[in-house]
N, C-alpha and C positions, 0 to 999 in steps of 0.2 A: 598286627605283626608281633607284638609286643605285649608280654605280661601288664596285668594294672596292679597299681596296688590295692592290698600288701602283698601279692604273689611276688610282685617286682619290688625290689624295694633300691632306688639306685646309690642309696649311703653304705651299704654290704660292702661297695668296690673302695669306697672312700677310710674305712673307718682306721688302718693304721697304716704306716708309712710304706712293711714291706708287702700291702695285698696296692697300694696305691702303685708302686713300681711296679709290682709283677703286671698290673693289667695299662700301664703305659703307652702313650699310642704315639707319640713323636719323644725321643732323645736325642738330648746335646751330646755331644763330645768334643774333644778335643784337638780330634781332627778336622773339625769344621770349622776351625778357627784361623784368620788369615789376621797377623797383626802388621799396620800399616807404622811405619817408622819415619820422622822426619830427620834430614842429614843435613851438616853443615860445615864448612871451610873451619878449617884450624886443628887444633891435637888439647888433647885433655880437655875437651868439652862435656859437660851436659846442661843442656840449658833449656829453663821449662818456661813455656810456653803460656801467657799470661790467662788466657780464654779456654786453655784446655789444662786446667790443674791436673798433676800425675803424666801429663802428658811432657815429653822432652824433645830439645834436638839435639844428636849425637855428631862427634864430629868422627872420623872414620876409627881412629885408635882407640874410642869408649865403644863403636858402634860393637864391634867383637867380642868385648866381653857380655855385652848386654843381650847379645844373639845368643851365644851361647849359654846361656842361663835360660833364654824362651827355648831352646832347641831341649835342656834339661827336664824341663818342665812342661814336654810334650807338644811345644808350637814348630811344628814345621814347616808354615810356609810365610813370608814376608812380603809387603808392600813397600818399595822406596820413594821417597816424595822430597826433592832435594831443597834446601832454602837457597838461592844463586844470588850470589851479590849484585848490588845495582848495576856495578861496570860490565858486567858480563851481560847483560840483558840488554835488545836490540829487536829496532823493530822487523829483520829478515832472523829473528829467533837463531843464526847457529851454533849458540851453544849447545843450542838442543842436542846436535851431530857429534859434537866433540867425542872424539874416544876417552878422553881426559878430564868429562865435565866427572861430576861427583857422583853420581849415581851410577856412572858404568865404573869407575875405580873400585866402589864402595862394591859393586856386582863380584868383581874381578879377585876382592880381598874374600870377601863373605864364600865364595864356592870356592877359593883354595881352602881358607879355614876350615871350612864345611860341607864337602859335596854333597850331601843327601839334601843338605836344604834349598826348600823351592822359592826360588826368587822373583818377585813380579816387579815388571817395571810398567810408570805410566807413558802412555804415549799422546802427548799433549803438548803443544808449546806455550802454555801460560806460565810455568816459571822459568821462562826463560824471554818473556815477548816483556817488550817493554811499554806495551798497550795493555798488559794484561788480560788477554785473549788469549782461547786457546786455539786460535788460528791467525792466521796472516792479517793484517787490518791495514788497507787500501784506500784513502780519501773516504774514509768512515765506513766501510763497507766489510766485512767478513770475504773474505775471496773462497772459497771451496775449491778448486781445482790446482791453483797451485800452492795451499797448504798440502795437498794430498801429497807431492814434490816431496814438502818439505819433511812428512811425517812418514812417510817412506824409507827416507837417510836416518833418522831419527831411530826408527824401529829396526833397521840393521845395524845398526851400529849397537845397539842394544842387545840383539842379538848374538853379534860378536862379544861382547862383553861377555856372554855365558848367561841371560835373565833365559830364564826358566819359560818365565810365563808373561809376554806383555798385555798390557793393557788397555788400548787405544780408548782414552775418555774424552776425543776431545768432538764428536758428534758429526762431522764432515758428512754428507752425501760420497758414499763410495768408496770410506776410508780403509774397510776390512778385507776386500778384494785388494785394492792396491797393494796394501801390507801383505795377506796370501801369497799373492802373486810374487812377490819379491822375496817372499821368504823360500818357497821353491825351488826359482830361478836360481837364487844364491846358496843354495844346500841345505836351509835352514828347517827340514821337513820337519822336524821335532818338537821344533819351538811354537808353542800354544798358544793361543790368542783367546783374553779375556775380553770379550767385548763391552765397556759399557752402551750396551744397546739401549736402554732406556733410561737416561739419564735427563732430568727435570731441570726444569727453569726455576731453581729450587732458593729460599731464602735461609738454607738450611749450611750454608755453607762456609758461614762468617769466619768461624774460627779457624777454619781449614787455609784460607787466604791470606791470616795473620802470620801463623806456620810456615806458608812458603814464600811470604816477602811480597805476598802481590796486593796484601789489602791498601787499598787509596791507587792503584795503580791503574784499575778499569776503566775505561774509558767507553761509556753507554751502559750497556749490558748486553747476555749473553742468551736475548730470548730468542735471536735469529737463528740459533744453531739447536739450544736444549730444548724438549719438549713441553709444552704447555703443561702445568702442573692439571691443570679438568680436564686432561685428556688422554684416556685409557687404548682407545683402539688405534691412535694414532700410535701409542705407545706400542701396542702390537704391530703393527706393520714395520717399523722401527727393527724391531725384535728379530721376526722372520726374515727381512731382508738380509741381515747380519749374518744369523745363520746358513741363509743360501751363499752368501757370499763369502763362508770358511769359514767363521769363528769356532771355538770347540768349547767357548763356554760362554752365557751372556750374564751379566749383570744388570740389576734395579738399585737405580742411584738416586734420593734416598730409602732409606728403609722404611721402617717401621709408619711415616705417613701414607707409607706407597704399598703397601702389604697386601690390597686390593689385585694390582700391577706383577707381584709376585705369583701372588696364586694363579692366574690366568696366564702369565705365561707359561707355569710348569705342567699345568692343564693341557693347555692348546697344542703346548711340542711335545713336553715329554723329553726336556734339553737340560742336559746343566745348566743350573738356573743358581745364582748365589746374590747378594745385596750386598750393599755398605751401609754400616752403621754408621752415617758423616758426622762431620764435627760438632753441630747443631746440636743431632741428637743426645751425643757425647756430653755436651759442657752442659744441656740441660735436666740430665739424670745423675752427673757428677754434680751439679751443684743442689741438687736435690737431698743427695746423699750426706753431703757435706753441714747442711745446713740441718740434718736431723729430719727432713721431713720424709726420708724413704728412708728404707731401710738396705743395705748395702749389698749384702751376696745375693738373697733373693729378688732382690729389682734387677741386677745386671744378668741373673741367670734366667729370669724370665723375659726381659727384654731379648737375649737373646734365643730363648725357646721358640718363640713366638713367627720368629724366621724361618726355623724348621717346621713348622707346622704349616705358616703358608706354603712350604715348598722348596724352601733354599737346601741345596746343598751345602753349602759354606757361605760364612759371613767376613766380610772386613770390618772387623771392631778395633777401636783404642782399648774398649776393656778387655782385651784378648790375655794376657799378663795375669791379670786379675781371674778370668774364669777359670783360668787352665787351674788357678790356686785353690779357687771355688770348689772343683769338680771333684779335685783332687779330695779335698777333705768332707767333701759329698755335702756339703751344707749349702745349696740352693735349693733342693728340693722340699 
């Protein structure tokens, strides 16, 4: 099919930067980029976060200006991940409902500030369960049917707040129809739903946990509900089921080990298909970065490329801030 050499010669395509672009076969931008934000109780906060260096939590009056400098700088769409204080945490989770917790306020501030930007909320109750689950925990038991109940009130009320886009991470058998269903009934036909459809039994998630108040708080773990990290087809069943059951978009939780996970599903459906770059990944390329041993705009622009190429439409990165600055001054490539 194919010239040999020297008829073919494949370093022609390589040999300067602008014949390297022109013949490109996956691009980043800056649309692709979803940045996940952690929130916290109080005024004139920002406070970083020990296991995700660059990384902050904002308390709702920094949260504004620091939105508005990503919306500046081309990110327009956000993740909210709220830190809840210990008092507020309980083992029937309702703060989760609260119209008043932090993350629908923080909703409520960010779309008056800013209606074009797209806001994702999680739909989980581990920062808010005082078992550290992201479901109901029952005489040691994970209950699925009546967390569905609870993530249900959860996802309307989030709703109500104005979130754009939710995100049910929290793996339940039947959680994505329930939410459909209810968003519907209650007029909410617009509001989109991210599914983390395949989201792993992952060890990738340490620093993520520290962030929202619940590291030391688990109680077992969470391989009853996320998926076996060796297992791909399970993974797809996972995926499709979602899909049939209304989601409009799914996600692979985490990335870049899961890359495999990615490409087959964008294969198999042909579905918005996007990842998260978790916190793992995060603290172990920033401190790579840090220590000199990588090197900084091109590791983050390729760690991110690499998404696009398996197949993501968009990514949830911490370095999201960092690319848009990247891209901007074209020095990744």
């Amino acid at each position: 099919m194919f010239s040999s050499f020297p008829n073919r010669r494949g370093r022609r395509l390589r040999q300067n930067r602008g014949i390297r672009a022109l013949v490109r076969e996956t691009i980043l931008s800056k649309s692709d980029l979803i940045c996940p934000i952690f929130l916290r109780e109080g005024t004139k906060i920002i406070e970083n976060i020990p296991s995700m260096p660059g990384v902050n939590r904002y308390s709702i009056d920094t949260l504004i200006p620091y939105v508005e400098k990503l919306i500046s700088s081309g990110i327009l769409t956000v993740a909210l991940f709220p830190l809840t204080p210990s008092n507020k945490k309980s083992s029937d989770c309702e703060e989760a409902w609260n119209p008043e917790n932090l993350v629908n306020i923080a909703t409520r501030q960010l779309k008056k500030n800013f209606p074009e930007l797209i806001v994702m909320l999680d739909v989980a109750l581990d920062p808010y369960n005082i078992d550290g689950h992201d479901g109901l925990l029952v005489n040691g038991k994970i209950i699925n049917d009546e967390t569905l109940v609870a993530l249900e009130r959860q996802a309307l009320v989030q709703a109500e707040s104005g979130a754009d886009i939710l995100g049910p991470s929290d793996m339940m058998d039947g959680r994505i129809k329930k939410i459909r269903v209810a968003l519907e009934e209650k007029g909410f036909k617009d509001t989109l739903i991210m599914s983390y459809a395949a989201k792993f039994a992952s060890a990738y998630y340490g620093p993520f946990r520290e962030a929202v108040g619940a590291q030391g708080l688990l109680k077992g773990d969470k391989k009853t509900y996320q998926i076996d990290p060796p297992n791909i087809q399970e993974a797809i069943r996972e995926v499709e089921e979602d899909i049939n059951e209304g989601a409009d978009m799914v996600m692979v939780k985490p990335g870049m080990p899961y890359l495999d996970i990615i490409s087959e599903v964008k294969r198999k459906f042909s579905f918005p298909t996007f990842a998260y770059q978790v916190s793992g990944e995060y603290s172990m390329i920033r401190g790579a970065i840090e220590n000199n041993w990588l090197e900084k705009d091109i590791t983050i622009i390729e760690s991110l490329t690499c998404f696009k190429r398996a197949g993501c439409d968009g990514i949830l990165t911490y370095f999201a801030p960092e690319a848009a600055d990247i891209l901007d001054k074209g020095s990744g490539g």
